[in-house]
C-alpha positions in Angstrom: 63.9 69.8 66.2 60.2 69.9 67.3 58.2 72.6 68.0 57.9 72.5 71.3 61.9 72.4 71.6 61.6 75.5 69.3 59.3 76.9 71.5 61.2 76.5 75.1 64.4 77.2 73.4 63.1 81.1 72.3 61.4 82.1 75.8 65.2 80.2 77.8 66.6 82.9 75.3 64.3 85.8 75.9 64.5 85.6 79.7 68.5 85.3 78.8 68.4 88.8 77.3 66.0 90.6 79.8 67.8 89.1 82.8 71.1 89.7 81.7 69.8 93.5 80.3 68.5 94.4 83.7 71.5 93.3 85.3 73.7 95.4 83.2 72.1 98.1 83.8 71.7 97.8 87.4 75.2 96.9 87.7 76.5 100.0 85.7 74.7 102.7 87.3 75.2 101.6 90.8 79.3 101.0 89.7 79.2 104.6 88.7 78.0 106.1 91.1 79.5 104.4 94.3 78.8 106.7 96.9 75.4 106.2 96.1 75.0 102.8 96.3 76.9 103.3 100.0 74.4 105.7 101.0 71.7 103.2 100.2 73.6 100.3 101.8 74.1 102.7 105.0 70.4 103.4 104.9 69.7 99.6 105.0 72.2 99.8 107.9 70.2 102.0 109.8 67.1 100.4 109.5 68.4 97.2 111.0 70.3 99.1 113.4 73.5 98.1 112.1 75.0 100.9 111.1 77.1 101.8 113.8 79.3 98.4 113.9 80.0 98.6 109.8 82.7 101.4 109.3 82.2 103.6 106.1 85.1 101.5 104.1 83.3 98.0 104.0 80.2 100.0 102.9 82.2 101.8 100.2 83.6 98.8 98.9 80.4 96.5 99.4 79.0 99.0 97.0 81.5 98.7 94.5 81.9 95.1 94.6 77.9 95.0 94.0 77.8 96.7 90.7 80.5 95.0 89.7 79.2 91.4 90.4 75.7 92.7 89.0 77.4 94.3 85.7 79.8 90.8 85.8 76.7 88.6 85.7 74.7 90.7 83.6 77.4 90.6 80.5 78.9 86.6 81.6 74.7 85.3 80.7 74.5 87.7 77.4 77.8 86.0 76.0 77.1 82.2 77.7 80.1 82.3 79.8 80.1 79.2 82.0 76.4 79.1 81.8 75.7 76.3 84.5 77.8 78.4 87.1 76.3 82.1 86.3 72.4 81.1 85.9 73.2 79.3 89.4 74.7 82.5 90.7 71.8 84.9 89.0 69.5 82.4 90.5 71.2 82.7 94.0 71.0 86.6 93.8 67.2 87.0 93.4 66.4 84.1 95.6 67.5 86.7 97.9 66.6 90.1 97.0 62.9 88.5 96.0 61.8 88.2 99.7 64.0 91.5 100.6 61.9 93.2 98.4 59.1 91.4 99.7 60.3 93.1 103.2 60.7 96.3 102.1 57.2 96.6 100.1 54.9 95.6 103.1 56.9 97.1 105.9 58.1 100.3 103.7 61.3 100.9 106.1 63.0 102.8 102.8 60.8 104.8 100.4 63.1 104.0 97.4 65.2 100.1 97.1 67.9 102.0 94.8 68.5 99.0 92.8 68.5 100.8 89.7 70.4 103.5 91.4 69.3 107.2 90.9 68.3 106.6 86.9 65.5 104.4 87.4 63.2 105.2 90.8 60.5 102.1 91.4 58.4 102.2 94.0 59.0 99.2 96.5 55.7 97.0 95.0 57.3 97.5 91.9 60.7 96.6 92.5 59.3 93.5 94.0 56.7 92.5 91.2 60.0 93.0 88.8 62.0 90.7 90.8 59.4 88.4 91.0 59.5 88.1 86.9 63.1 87.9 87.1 63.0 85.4 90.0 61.0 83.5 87.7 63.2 83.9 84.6 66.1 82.8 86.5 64.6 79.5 87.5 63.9 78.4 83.6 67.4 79.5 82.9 69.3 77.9 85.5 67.0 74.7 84.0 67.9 74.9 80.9 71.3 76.7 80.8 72.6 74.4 77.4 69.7 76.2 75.3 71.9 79.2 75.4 74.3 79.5 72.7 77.7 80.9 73.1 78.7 84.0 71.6 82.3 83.8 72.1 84.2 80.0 72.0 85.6 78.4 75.3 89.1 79.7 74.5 88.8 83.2 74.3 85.8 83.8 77.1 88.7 84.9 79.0 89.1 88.2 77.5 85.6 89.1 78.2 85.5 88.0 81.7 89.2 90.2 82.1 88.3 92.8 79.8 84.5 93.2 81.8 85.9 92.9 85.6 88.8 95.5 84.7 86.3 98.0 82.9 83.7 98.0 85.6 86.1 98.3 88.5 88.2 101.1 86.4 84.5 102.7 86.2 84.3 103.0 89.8 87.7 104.2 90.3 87.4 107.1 88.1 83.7 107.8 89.3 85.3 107.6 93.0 88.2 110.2 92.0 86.1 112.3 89.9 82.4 111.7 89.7 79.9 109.7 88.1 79.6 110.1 84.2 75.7 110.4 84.0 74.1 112.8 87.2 70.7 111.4 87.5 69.5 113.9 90.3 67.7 117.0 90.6 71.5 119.2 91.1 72.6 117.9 87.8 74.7 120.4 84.9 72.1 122.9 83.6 69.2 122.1 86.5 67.6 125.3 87.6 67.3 124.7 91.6 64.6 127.4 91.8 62.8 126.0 89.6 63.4 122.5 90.3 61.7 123.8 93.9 58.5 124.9 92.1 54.9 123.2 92.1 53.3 123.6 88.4 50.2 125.2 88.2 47.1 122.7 88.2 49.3 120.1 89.9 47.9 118.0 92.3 47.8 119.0 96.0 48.7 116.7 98.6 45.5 115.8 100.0 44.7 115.5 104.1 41.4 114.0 106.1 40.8 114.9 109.5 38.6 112.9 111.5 37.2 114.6 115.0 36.6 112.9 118.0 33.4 113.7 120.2 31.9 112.8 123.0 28.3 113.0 124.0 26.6 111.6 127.2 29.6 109.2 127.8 29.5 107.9 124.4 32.5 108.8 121.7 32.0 108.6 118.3 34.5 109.9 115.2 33.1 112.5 112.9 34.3 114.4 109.1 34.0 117.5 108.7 30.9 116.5 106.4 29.0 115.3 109.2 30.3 117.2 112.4 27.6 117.7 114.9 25.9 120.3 116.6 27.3 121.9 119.9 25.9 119.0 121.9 28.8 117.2 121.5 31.9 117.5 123.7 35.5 117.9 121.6 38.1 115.3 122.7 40.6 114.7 120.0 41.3 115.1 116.2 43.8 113.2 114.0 44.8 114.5 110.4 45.8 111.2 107.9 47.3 112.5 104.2 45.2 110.5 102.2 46.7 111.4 98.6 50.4 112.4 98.3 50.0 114.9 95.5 52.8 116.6 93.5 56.4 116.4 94.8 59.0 119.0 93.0 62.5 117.4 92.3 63.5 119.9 95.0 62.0 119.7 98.2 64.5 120.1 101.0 67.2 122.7 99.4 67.6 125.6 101.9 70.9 127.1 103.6 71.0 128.8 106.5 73.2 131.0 108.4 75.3 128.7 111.0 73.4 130.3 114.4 70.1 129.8 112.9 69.8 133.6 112.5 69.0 133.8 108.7 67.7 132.3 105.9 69.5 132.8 102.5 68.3 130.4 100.4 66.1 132.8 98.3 69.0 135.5 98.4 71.8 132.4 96.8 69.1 131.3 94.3 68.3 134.8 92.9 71.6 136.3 93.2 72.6 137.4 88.9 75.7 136.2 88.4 77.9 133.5 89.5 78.3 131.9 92.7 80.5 129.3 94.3 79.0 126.6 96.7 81.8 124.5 98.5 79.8 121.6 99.6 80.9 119.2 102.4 78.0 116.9 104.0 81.1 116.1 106.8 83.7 118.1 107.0 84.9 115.4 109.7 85.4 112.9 106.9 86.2 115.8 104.4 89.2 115.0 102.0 91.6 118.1 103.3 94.4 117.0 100.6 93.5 120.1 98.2 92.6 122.2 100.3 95.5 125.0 98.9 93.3 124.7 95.4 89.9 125.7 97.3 91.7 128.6 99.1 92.9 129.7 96.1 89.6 129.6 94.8 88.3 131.7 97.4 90.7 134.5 96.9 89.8 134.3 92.8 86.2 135.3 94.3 86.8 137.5 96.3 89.5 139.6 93.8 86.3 138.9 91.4 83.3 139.7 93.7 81.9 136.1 93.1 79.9 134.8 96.4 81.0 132.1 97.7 79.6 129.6 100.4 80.2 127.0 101.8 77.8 124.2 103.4 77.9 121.3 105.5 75.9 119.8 108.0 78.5 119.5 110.7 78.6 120.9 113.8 80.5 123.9 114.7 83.0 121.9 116.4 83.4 120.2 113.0 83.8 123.7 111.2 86.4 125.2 113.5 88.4 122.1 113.5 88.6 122.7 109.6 89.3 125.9 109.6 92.2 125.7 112.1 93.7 122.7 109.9 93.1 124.4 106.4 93.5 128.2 107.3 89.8 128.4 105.6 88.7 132.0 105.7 84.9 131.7 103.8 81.5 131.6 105.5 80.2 128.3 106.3 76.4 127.7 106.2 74.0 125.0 107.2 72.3 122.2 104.9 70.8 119.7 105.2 73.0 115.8 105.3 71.3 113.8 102.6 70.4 117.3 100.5 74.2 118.0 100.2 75.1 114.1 99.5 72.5 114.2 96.7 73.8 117.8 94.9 77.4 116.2 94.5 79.2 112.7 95.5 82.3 114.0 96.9 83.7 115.7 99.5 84.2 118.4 99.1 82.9 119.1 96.4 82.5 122.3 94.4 79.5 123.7 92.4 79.3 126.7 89.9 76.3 128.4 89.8 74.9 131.3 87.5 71.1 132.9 87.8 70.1 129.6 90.4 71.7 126.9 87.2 74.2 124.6 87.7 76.4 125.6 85.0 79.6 123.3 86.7 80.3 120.7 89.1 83.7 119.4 90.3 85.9 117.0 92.9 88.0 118.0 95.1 90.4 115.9 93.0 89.5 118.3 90.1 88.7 121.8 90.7 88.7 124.5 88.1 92.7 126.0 88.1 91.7 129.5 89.0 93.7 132.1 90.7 93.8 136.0 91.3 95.5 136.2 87.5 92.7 134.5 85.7 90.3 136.3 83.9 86.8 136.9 84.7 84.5 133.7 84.7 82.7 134.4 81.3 86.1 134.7 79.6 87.8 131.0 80.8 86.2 127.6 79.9 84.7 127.2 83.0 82.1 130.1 82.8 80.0 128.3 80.5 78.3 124.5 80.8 81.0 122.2 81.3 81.0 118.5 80.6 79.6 116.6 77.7 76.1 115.5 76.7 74.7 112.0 77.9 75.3 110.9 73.8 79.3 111.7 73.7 79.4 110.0 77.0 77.3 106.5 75.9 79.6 106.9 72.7 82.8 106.8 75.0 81.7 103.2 76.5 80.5 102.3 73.1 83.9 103.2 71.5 85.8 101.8 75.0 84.0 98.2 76.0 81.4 97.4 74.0 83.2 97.7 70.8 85.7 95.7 71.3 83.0 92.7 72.9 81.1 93.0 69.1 84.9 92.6 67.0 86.0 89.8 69.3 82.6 88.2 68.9 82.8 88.7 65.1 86.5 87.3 65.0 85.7 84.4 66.9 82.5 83.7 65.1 84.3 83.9 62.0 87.3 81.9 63.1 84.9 79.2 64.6 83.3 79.0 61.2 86.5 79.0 59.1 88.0 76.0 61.3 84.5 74.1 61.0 85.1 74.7 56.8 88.8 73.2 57.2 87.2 70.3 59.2 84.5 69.7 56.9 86.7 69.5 53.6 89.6 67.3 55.9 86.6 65.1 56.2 85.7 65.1 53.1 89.3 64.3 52.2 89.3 61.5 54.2 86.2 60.2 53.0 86.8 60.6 49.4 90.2 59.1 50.1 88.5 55.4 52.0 85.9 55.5 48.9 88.3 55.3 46.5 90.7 52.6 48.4 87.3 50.6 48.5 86.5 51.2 44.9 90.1 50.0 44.0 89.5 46.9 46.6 86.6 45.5 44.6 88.1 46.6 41.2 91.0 43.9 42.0 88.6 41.4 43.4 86.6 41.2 40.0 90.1 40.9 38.6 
């Protein structure tokens, strides 16, 4: 093999693992956190003024079928399954996110592309000078797609492909039911929302210019405030331009206020000591109502145990009375922000547990904390404390659960391809030794 074979063969296999890495990655956390990726796919709506003709469902299950095709890809071009077909497809893909991204950096219709989800935020040059390398990795891939070897044989690629599309789409569903494995947001177990709201002393400031417009003997000029004339000149106008962005906290637009718009209560939830509940529903139109016995129940537990307990939405009042005459629901409703409430929890309703301002606990509606007026205080049951485990037991779990199993069926194949290629090297050599010694007896009887 020469070296310049050598040489194209490496960098077909380099872009092989960055290409398939990315789109792993990208794949997982958008098929874990599905509401998510509808958000952002409802967001893209807007902005082409589609939103109103695609009902929430397609959106929903666009977004699962898009991690799952990105995870699918991702994990087909690690192993080399049916290379020509999925460096076609991966080619296909960024063919057309390239010049989306392309769209989305120069006209800037969404801050934030969410194609690595909530884990990974790029800014829109970024994400298109990435897919731009990837773009290009795709081409030499889908060129050379042979220089790829396989880690698994022809006959058992099958239980990857199975084994990925049923693990990434069981992902989803439980992430759907429940809620996604890894929080990558600001609202997350054991964030702090006070502090989370707080600017860092010495941080930058965001920074503004304001440029005055003046008039003097019919002529208008534009000043700064480092060269503003004397009182000669006539004032017409002014315009302010933010010229430097500054620092922006991971909290920014958390508040909740009373439903009439009398109060404020954000500071008075934030610094309460103690525990609080926060029933969170961005719709309470579109609210799951199926448990809402468990959440009443809930309600009366705080009330027996002097817990606050709130709950916010963003709907209108006509939205609130309509769910209080269909669940019997006898707690306060408050106002908060729509895309605030999505981000601090992706269901709804959804429940939060909070002690001091810190996110100590964070549930579905599918699987609230069994409390009742004969449970004990908070700080005596399992859910007074931090609940849920830490990022490592959780990567562990889809260690143990998928990619284990890939690394043993690799290794079994491997071994059993190697094994077979012993057998049909000595059966060969059988043969061989076998037609050498029929000719060896041949000329024997000749020279008789």
């Amino acid at each position: 093999m020469g070296a310049g074979k050598i040489i194209t063969r490496l960098c077909v296999n380099l872009c092989r693992l960055a290409v398939s890495l990315t789109f792993i990655f990208s794949g997982y956390v958008k098929a874990v956190d599905p509401l998510g990726t509808q958000y952002k796919l409802q967001d893209y709506l807007e902005v082409l003024q589609l939103a109103q003709y695609i009902p929430d469902y397609l959106t929903l299950a666009a977004s699962v079928l898009l991690g799952a095709a990105e995870f699918c890809l991702g994990v087909f071009l690690l192993f080399a399954i049916r290379r020509r077909l999925v460096t076609r497809l991966i080619l296909l893909f960024m063919a057309v996110m390239t010049p989306l991204t392309l769209w989305l950096a120069v006209d800037n219709p969404i801050e934030d592309c969410g194609c690595f989800g909530d884990a990974v935020v790029l800014t829109n040059w970024e994400t298109f000078y990435k897919n731009v390398a990837l773009l290009a990795a795709s081409v030499l891939l889908a060129m050379r797609p042979p220089m790829m070897p396989k880690f698994v044989s022809y006959a058992n690629q099958w239980i990857v492909v199975n084994f990925t599309i049923l693990f990434i789409l069981v992902s989803s569903g439980l992430s759907l039911y429940t809620l996604p494995p890894f929080d990558f947001r600001p609202y997350h177990v054991g964030a702090n929302i006070k502090e989370g709201m707080e600017i860092p002393e010495g941080a930058p400031l965001p920074e503004f210019e304001t440029t005055f417009i003046l008039e003097k003997d019919g002529v208008r000029k534009e000043f700064t405030i480092d060269n503003y004339p004397d009182s000669t000149w006539t004032f017409i106008d002014s315009k302010t331009i933010q010229t430097a962005e500054g620092y922006v906290p991971p909290i920014h637009d958390f508040s909740i206020q009373a439903t009439d718009g009398s109060a404020d209560i954000t500071d008075s939830v934030l610094n309460h000591k103690g525990y609080a509940f926060l029933l969170v529903s961005p719709h309470l139109e579109y609210a799951d109502d199926s448990n809402f016995g468990e959440i009443d129940g809930i309600y009366e537990y705080s009330l027996d145990r002097k817990y606050p307990f709130y709950a916010l939405t963003a709907s209108t009042d006509e939205a609130i009375r309509h769910w209080r005459d269909i669940t019997g629901a006898e707690y306060n409703f408050y106002h908060t922000d729509e895309t605030t409430l999505k981000t601090v929890i992706r269901s709804n309703p959804g429940l939060l547990l909070i002690k001091d301002g810190t996110v100590i606990g964070k549930w579905s509606h599918n699987d609230l904390p069994e409390l009742d007026e004969k449970s004990p205080a908070l700080e005596k049951t399992e859910y007074g404390t931090m609940t849920g485990h830490s990022a490592m037991t959780k990567i562990s779990r889809i260690l143990l659960w998928y990619i284990l199993p890939l690394v043993l069926l690799s290794l079994a194949d491997r071994t059993w391809q190697f094994t077979r290629w012993i057998r049909q090297k000595e059966h060969s050599n059988k043969i061989y030794q076998l037609l050498k010694g029929k000719k060896k007896n041949e000329k024997e009887n000749c020279s008789r």
